[in-house]
N, C-alpha and C positions, 0 to 999 in steps of 0.2 A: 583497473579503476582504483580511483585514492577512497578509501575509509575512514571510517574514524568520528566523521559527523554526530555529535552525542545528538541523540532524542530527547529533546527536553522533555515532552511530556508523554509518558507511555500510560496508555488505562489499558489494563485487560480485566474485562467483563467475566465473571464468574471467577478469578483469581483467589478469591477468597470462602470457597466451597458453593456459589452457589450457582444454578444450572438455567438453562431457558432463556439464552443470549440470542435473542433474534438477527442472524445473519441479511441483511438486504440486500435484495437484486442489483447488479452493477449499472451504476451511471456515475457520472461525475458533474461537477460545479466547478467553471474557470470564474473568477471575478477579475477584472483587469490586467490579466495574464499575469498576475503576482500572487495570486491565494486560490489554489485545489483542491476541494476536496471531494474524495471518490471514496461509492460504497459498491460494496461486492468486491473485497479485496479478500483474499486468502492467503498469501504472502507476499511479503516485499523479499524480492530475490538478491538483488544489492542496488546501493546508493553511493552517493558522490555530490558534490556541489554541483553538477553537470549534468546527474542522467539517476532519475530514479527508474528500476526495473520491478515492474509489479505484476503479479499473478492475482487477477481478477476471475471472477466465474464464467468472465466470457473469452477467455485469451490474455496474453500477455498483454501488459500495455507498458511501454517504452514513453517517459517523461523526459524531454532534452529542454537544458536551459541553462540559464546562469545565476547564480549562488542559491541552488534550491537546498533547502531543509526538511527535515520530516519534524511537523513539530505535533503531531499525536499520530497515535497510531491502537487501534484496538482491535486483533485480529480477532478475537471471541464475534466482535460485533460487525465485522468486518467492513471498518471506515479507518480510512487516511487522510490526514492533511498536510500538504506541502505549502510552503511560501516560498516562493523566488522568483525570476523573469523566466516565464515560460515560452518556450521558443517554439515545440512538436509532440505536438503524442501522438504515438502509433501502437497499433495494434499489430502482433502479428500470433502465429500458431492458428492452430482450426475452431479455435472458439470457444463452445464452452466444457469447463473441465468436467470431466468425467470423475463422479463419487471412489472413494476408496483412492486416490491417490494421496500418498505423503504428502506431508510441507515439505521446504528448505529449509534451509540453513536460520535463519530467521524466526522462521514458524517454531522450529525444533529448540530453539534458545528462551521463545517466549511466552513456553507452554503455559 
């Protein structure tokens, strides 16, 4: 997968010493298959203009499309937003994560 897509807008919720960032239950919002946005997100495992891969609290969920971007992202609060032509989302893995697991690569960068 190609990289490199800057995030233009990154907020991480408690970044600045402070605590009590309310994580919400996973669902998402499509609006005209061009703007996503979904909570219950605990890492984005990678991206591309093509295919965002996200770890939600209920299973992987696989975003395929064309020229999609992450234009926020706040794991503390755990919401994302994508814009681009959304083609599939699917889910796959057994659902919901089980506590005590790591982040990725991702998570670990934007502590």
């Amino acid at each position: 997968m190609r990289r490199g897509h800057v995030i233009q807008e990154l907020t991480e919720a408690g970044s600045d010493g402070r605590t009590g960032a309310v994580r919400q239950k996973h669902q998402f919002t499509l609006k005209n298959r061009e703007q996503m946005s979904v909570e219950g997100v605990i890492n984005v495992e990678s991206f591309d203009d093509q295919e965002v891969l996200v770890e939600t609290d209920q299973g992987m969920m696989h975003v395929r499309g064309d020229d999609l971007h992450i234009k926020e992202l706040n794991l503390e609060g755990g919401t994302l937003l994508v814009t681009g032509f959304v083609r599939g989302i699917e889910y796959t893995g057994d659902g919901p994560r089980k506590k005590g697991k790591g982040r990725g690569l991702l998570g670990k960068m934007f502590k």
